[in-house]
C-alpha positions as CSV (number, residue, x, y, z in Angstrom):
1,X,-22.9,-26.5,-49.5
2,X,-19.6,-28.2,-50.5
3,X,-16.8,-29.2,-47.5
4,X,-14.8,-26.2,-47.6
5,X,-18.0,-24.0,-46.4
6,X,-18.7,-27.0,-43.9
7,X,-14.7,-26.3,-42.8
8,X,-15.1,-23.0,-42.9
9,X,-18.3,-22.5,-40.8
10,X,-16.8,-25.3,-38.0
11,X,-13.5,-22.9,-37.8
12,X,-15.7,-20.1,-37.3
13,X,-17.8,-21.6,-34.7
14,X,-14.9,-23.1,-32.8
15,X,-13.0,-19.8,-32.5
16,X,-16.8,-18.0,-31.6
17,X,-17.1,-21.4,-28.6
18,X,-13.0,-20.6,-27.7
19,X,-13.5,-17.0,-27.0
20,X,-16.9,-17.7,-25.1
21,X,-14.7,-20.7,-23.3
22,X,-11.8,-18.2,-22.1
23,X,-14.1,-15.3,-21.0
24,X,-15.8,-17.2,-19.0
25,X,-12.8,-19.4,-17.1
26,X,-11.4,-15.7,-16.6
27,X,-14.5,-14.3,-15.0
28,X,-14.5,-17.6,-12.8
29,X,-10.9,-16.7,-11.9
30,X,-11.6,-13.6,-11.0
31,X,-14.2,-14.5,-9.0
32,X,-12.7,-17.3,-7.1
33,X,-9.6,-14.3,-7.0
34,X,-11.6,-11.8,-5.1
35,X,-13.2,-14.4,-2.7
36,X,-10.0,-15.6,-1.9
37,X,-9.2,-11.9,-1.3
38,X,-12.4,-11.0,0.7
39,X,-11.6,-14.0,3.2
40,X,-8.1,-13.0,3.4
41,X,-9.6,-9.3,4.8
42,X,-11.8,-11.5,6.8
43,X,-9.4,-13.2,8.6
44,X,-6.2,-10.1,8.6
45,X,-9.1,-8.3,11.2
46,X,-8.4,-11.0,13.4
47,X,-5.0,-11.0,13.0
48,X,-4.5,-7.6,13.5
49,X,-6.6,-7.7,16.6
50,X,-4.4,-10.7,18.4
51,X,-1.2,-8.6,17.8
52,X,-3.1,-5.6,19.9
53,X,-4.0,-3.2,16.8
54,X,-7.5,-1.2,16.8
55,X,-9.1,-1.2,13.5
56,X,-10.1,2.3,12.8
57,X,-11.6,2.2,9.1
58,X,-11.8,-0.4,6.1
59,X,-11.6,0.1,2.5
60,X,-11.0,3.9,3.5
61,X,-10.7,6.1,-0.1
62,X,-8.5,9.1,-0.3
63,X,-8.2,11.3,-3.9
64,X,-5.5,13.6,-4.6
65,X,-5.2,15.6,-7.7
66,X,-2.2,14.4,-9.7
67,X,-1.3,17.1,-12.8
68,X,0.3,15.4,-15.8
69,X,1.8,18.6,-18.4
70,X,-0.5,21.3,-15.9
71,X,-3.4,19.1,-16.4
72,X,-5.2,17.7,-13.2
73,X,-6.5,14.1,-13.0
74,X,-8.3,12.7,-10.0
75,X,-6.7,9.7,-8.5
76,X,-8.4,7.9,-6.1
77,X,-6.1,5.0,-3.8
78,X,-7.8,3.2,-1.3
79,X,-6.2,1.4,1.9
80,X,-7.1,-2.3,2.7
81,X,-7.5,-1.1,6.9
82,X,-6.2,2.0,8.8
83,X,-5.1,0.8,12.3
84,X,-3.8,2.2,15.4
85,X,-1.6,0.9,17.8
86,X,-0.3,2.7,21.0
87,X,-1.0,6.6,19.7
88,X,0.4,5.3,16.1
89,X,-2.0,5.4,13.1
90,X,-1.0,3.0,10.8
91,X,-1.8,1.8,7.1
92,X,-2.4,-2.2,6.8
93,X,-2.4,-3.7,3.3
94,X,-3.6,-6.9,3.2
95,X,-2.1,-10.0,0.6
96,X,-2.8,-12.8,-0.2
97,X,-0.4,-15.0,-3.4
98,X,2.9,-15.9,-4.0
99,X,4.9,-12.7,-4.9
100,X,3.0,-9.8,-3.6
101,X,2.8,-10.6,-0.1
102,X,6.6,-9.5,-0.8
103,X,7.5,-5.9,0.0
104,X,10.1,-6.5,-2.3
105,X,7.6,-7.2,-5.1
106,X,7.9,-3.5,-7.4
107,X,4.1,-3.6,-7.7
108,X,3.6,-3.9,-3.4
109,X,6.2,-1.6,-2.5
110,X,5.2,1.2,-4.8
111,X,1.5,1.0,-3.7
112,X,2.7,1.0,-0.1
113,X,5.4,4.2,-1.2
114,X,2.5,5.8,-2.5
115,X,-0.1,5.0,0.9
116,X,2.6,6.4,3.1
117,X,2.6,10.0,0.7
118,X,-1.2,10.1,0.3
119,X,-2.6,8.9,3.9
120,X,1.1,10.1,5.9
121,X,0.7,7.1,8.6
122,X,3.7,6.6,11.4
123,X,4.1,3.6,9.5
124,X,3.1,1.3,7.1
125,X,2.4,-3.1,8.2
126,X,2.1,-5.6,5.1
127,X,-0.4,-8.4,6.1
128,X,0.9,-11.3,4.6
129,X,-2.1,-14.0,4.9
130,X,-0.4,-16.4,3.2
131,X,2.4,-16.6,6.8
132,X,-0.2,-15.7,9.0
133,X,2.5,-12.9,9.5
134,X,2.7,-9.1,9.9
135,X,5.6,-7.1,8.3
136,X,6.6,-3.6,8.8
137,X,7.7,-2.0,6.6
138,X,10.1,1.5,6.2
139,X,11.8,3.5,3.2
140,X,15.3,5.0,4.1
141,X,14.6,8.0,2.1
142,X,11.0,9.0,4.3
143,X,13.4,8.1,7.5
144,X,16.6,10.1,6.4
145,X,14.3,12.9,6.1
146,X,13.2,12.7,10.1
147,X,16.5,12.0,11.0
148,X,18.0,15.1,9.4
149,X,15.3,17.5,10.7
150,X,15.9,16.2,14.6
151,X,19.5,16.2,13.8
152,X,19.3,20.0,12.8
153,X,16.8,20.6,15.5
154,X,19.5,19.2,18.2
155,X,22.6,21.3,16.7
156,X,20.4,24.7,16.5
157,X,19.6,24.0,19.9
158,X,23.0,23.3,21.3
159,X,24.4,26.2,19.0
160,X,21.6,28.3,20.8
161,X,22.7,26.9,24.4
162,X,26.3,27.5,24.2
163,X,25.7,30.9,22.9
164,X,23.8,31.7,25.9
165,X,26.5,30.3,28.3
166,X,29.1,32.3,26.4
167,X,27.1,35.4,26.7
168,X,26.5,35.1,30.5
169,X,29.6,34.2,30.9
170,X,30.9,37.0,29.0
171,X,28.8,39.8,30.2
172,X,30.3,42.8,31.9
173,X,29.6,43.6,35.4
């Protein structure tokens, strides 16, 4: 074997002991990642319990058929805790990190956009673990939509009150 093979075949098996190398300190990330995140659920039960909420279900899985060009596709979300509170259900998602215990993060405030729409809770509470904190949190475009209905249910009733004044009023006799 001349030097160039003995270069060649050292390359080779540094690359081969890289890749090993980086799979494995991802896997240990990952690991220490979902630790992290199991004792974060650990501990947001207690939380939730010393700000008065009832923990009705963990980890609870809800699928919805989502249709892309008339095709359905099963798409399965599941909610960190369902929690209730008064005679309110709510949704809890727990965080743990830097940016995502942000409801202004995209990737948090779509997953929570899309818990209200699946599981239809009075309202949704972000667990930030980091804080030790609680945060509710509410779109304007779910809330314009109540507000509009009671405001319509208030006129048509008022409408239909006045009507019925005028009319007894009105009535011959």
């Amino acid at each position: 074997m001349d030097i160039l093979s003995y270069i060649i075949f050292g390359a080779l098996i540094g690359i081969f002991l890289t890749i090993v190398l980086i799979k494995y300190i991802q896997r240990w990330k990952l690991k220490k990642r979902l630790q992290k995140a199991k004792k974060s659920e650990y501990e947001a039960i207690k939380l939730m319990k010393k700000y008065g909420f009832e923990i009705l279900d963990l980890q609870k899985k809800y699928a919805y058929t989502l249709y892309v060009d008339d095709k359905p596709h099963k798409v399965t979300v599941k909610a960190d805790m369902i929690v209730k509170k008064g005679n309110k259900i709510y949704i809890a998602e727990v965080k743990s990190g830097d940016k995502v215990t942000s409801p202004r993060y995209t990737d948090t405030r779509r997953q929570l956009l899309e818990y209200y729409m699946v599981y239809r809770p009075s309202g949704l509470i972000l667990v930030d673990m980091e804080k030790q904190k609680l945060r509710t949190v509410e779109y304007s475009i779910l809330n314009h939509d109540k507000s509009e209905y009671f405001h319509r249910i208030i006129s048509t009733s008022v409408l239909l009150i006045i009507g019925f004044i005028v009319g007894f009023l009105t009535r011959g006799g």
